[in-house]
C-alpha positions in Angstrom: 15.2 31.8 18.2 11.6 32.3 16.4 11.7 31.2 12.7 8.2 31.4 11.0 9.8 30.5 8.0 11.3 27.5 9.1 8.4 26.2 11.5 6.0 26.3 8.8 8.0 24.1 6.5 8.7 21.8 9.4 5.0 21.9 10.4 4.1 21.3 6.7 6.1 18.7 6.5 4.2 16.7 10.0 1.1 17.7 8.3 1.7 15.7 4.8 2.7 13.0 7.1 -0.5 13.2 8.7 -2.6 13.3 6.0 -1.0 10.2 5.1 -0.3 8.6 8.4 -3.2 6.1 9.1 -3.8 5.3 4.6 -1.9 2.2 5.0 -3.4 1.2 8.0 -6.8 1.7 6.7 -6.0 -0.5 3.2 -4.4 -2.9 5.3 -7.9 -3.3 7.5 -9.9 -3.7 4.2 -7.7 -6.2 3.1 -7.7 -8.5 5.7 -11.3 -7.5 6.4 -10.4 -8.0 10.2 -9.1 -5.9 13.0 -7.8 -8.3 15.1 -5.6 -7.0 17.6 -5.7 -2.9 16.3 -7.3 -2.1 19.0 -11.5 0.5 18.6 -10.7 2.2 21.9 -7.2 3.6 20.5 -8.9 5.0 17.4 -11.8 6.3 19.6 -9.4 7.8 21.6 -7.2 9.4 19.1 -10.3 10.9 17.0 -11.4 12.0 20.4 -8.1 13.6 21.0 -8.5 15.0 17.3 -11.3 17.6 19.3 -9.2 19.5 21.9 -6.3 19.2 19.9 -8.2 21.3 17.2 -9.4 23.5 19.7 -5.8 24.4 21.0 -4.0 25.0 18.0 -6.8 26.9 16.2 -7.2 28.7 19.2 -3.6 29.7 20.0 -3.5 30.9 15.9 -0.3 28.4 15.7 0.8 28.2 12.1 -1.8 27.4 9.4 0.1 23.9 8.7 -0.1 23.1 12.6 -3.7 24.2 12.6 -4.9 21.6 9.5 -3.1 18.8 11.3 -5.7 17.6 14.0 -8.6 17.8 11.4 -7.3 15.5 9.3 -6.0 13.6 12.3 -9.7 13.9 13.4 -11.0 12.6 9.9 -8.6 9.5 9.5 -9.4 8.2 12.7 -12.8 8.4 13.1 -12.5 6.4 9.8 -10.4 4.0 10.8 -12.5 3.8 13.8 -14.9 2.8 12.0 -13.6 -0.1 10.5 -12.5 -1.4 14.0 -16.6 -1.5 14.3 -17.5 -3.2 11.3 -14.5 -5.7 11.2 -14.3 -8.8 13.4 -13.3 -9.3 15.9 -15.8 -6.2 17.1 -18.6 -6.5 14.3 -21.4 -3.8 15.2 -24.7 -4.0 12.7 -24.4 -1.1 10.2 -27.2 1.1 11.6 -25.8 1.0 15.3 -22.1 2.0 13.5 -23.6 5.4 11.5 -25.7 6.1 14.6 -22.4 6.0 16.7 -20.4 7.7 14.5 -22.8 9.8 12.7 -23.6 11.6 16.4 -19.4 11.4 17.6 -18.8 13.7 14.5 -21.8 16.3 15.0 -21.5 16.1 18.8 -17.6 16.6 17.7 -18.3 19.5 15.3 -20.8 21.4 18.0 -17.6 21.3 20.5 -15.1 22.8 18.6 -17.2 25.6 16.8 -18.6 26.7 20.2 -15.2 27.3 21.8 -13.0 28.1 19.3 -14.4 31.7 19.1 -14.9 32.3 22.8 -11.5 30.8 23.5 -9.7 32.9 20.7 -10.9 36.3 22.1 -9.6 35.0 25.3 -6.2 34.3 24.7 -6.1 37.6 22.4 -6.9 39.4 25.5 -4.0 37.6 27.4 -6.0 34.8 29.6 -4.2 31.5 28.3 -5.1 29.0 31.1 -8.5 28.0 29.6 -6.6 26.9 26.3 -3.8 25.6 28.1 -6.8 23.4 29.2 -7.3 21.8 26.3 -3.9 21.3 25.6 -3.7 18.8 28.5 -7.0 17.0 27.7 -5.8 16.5 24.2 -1.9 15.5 25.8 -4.0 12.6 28.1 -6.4 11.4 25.2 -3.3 10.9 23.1 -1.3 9.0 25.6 -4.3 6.9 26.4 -4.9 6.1 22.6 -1.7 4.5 22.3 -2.5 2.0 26.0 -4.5 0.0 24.3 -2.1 -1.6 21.9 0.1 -2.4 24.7 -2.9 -4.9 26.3 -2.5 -6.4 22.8 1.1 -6.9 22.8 1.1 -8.4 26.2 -1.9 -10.8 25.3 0.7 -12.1 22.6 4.0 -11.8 24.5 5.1 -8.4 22.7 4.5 -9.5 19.2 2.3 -6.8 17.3 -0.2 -8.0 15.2 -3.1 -6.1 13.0 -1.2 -2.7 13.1 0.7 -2.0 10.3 4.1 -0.9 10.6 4.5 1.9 7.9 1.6 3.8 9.9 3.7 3.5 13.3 6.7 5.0 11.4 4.7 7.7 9.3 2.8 8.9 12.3 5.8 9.3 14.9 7.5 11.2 11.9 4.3 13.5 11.7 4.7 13.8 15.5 8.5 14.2 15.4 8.3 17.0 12.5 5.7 18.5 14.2 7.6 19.3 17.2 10.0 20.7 15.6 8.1 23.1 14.2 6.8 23.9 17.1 10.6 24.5 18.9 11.5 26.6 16.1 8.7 28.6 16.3 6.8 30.0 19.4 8.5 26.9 21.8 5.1 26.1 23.3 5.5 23.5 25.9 2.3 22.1 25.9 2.8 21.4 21.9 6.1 19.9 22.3 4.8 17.6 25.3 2.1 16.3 22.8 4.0 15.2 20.2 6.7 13.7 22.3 4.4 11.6 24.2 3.4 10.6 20.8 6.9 9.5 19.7 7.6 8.2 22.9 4.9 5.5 22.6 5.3 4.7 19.1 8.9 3.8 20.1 7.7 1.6 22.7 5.4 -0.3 20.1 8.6 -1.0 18.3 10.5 -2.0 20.8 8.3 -4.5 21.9 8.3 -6.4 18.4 12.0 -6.2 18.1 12.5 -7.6 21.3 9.7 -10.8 20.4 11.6 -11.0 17.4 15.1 -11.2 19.4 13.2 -13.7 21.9 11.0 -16.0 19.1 12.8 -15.8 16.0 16.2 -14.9 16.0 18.1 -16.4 18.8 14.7 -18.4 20.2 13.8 -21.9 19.9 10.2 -21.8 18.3 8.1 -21.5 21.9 5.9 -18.7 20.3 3.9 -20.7 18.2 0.6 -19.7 19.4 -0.2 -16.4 18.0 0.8 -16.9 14.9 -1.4 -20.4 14.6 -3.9 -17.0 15.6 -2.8 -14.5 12.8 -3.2 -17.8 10.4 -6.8 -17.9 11.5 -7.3 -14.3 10.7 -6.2 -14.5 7.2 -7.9 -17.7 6.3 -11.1 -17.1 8.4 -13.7 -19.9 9.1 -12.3 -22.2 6.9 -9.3 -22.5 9.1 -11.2 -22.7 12.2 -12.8 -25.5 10.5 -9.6 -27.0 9.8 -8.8 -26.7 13.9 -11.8 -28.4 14.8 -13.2 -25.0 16.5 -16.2 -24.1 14.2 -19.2 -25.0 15.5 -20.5 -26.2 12.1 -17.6 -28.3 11.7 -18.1 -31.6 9.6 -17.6 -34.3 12.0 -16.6 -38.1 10.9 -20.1 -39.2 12.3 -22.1 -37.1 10.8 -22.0 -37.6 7.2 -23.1 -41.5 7.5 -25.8 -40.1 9.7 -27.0 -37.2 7.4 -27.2 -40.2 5.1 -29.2 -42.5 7.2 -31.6 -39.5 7.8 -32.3 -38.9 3.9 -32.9 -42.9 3.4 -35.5 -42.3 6.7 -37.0 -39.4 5.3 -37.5 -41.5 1.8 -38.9 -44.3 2.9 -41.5 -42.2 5.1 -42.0 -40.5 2.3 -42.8 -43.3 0.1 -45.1 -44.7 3.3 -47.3 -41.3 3.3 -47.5 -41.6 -0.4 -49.2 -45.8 -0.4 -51.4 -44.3 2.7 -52.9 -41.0 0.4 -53.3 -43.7 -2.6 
């Protein structure tokens, strides 16, 4: 049964979550001032997704709560996006990062206001296939945004590192409200695939550190050592890769008595040149 009422609280509801979703993730990248292992292709992805995602709901005149969702989904991750740029491990120069972007978001903008209109008068008129279109491309982009993080989790055995936890759970309650907004309302199919795809992968994100957990904490032995000898290195930075001997400008044992030697050379020579000008 159709309840307007009722799917635009719901969908109001998955909209403040998204407008929040990705804030703690964000702070938590400026932090640290490293992105280590939150992955630039899953935020590419997602803003990408943030395009026909627009495009469908706008398009389909879903509720006005609905509608506001992928712009700011759009917004937030082309921002965090950003940061995956800017921050090691990735580290793009500043002028290659607003080129990038700065032609994303036009080339982004040009999209959406060219189809909206043509697609809106076509599913007025009754022909729904062409926005059903978008509805899958958006679907795909989505799923694929949240692939990357699972290459990350199995370089480090399942553990999840560099994504905050409280964006995970924020986001797949966006998602979850979402959909229900969408069942209570005009059940579109293609909206409720979207957002449970969404959940759906969160979950599995979840799953995979509880189960680490299980396997390397709780009821291990202390195997997993290694990636957390790597999140230490994140949070200290060069000085504790100088502390592991892998810096290239290490300080070596040798080289101080030599730097030494060197200056006392360099004096004397000095001294030499000076008796030769006198």
């Amino acid at each position: 049964m159709i309840s307007e009422k009722a799917s635009t609280v719901l969908g109001t509801i998955g909209t403040v979550c998204w407008c929040i979703q990705l804030i703690p993730q964000i702070w938590y990248n400026w932090k640290r001032k490293d992105c280590t292992g939150f992955p630039p292709m899953m935020m590419f992805l997602w803003a990408l997704c943030g395009v026909p995602f627009a495009i469908y709901f706008i398009s389909t005149r879903a509720n006005v709560a609905v509608q506001v969702q992928p712009v700011l989904f759009f917004f937030f991750c082309t921002t965090a996006w950003t940061q995956t740029l800017y921050y090691p491990p990735v580290q793009v120069p500043r002028k290659k990062i607003l080129v990038y972007v700065g032609t994303f978001i036009a080339v982004s903008a040009g999209v959406a206001g060219g189809f909206i209109p043509w697609l809106r008068r076509l599913y007025d008129d009754g022909t729904s296939w062409p926005t059903l279109i978008f509805g899958i491309l958006a679907s795909i982009l989505l799923a694929l945004g949240l692939v990357p993080p699972y290459f990350e989790l199995a370089k480090r055995k399942g553990r999840v590192v560099g994504i905050h936890f409280l964006f995970l759970f924020v986001d797949m309650c966006g998602a979850f409200f979402s959909m229900l907004s969408v069942v209570v309302g005009n059940m579109d199919i293609m909206g409720i695939v979207l957002y449970c795809v969404c959940v759906a992968m969160e979950v599995g994100i979840f799953l995979s550190q509880f189960i680490w957990l299980c396997r390397f904490r709780w009821f291990g032995h202390g195997e997993e050592d290694e990636p957390e000898d790597e999140e230490n290195s994140v949070e200290l930075g060069p000085m504790a890769k100088q502390l592991n001997g892998k810096d290239d400008h290490s300080i070596s044992a040798n080289s101080i008595p030599e730097s030494v030697e060197d200056v006392k050379e360099h004096g004397s020579s000095s001294k030499d040149h000076d008796e030769v000008k006198s």
